[in-house]
N, C-alpha and C positions, 0 to 999 in steps of 0.2 A: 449402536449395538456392535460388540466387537466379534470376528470374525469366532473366538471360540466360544460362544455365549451362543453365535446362533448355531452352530455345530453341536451343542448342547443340547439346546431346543429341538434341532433337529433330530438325532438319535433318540432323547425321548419319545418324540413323536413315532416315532419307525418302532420304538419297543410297544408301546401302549397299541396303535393299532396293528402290529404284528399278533399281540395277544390275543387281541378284541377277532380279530380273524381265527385263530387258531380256535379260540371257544363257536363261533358261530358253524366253524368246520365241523367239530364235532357236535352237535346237534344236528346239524343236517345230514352228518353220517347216521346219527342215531334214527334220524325219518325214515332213512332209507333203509334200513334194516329191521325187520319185523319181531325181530328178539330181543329189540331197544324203544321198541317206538312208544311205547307207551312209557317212558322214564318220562321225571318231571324236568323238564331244558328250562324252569323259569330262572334257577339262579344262576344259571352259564349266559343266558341272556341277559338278565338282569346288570353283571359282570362286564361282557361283554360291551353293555352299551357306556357305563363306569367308566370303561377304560377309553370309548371314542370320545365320550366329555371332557374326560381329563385330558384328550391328545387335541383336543380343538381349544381347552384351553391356551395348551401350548403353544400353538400357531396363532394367536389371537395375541401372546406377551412380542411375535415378531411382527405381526399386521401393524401394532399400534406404535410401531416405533418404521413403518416403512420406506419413510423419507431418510432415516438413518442406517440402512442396510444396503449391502452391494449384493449381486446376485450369486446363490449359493447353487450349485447344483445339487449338495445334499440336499439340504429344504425341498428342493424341486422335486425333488424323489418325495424325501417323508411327507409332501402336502398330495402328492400322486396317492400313496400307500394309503394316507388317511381318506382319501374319496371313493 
């Protein structure tokens, strides 16, 4: 895998569970506020987890080529951000 494929890989990954946090964020702002708590959070959720599936697919197209990759510290991060 070359060096900007996984830099690729990787920004996506940092977008998609960036997102995936920002929707969980606000649902859990909405819990805590009694003037929202009763909205429905199923498709922020729903979304949310959408978007950790698609960002673990991503890390799963550089897991499976491991033996052909050098050590990235971006990855290091987006595999951080997506846990």
């Amino acid at each position: 895998m070359t060096t900007e494929r996984l830099n690729q890989i990787s920004m996506q990954m940092l977008t998609l569970s960036g997102d995936a946090k920002k929707l969980l964020t606000e649902v859990l702002d909405d819990l805590a506020n009694p003037d929202t708590l009763n909205r429905d959070h199923q498709a922020k959720l729903n979304q949310a987890h959408q978007y950790l599936v698609d960002a673990h697919k991503q890390q799963n197209l550089v897991t499976a080529e491991i033996d052909h990759v050098s050590y990235s510290v971006l990855f290091a991060h987006a595999q951080d951000t997506l846990m």
